[in-house]
C-alpha atoms as one frame of an Amber mdcrd trajectory, in Angstrom:
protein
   0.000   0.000   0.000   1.025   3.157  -0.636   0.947   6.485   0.833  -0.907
   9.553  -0.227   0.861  12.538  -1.192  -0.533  15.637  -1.054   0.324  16.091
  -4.858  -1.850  13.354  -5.187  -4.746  14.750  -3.143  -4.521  18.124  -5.262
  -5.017  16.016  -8.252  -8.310  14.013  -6.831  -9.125  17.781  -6.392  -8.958
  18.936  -9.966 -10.588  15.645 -11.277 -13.564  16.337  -9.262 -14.159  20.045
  -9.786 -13.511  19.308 -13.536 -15.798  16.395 -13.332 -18.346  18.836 -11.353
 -17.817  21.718 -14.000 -18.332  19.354 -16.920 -21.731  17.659 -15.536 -23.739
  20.450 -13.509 -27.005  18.937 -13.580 -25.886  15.656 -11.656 -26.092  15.964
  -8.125 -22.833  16.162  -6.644 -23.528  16.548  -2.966 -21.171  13.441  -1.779
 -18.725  15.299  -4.086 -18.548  18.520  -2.184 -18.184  16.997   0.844 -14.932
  15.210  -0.247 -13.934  18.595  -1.761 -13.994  20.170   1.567 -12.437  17.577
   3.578  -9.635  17.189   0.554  -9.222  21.326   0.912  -8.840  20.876   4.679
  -6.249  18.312   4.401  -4.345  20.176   1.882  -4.613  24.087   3.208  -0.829
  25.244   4.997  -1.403  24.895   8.707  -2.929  27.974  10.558  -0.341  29.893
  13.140  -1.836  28.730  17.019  -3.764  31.628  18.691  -1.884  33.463  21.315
């Protein structure tokens, strides 16, 4: 097994918003949801609060 990159995260995000922009009419609820938690996973870390 291997392990997942976070190149390879960025690319499950462009196949799905392309996928997404291409088909509009389909519902893609289960979509978005992986969208956000693949955007989550991939955004820089935030600085801790003082």
């Amino acid at each position: 097994m291997q392990a997942v990159t976070e190149g390879d995260r960025r690319k499950e995000v462009r196949v799905l918003l392309a996928q997404i922009q291409a088909h509009p009419e389909r519902d893609w609820s289960a979509a978005r949801r992986r969208l956000a938690t693949l955007n989550k996973l991939i955004a820089p870390p935030r600085p801790a609060p003082h």
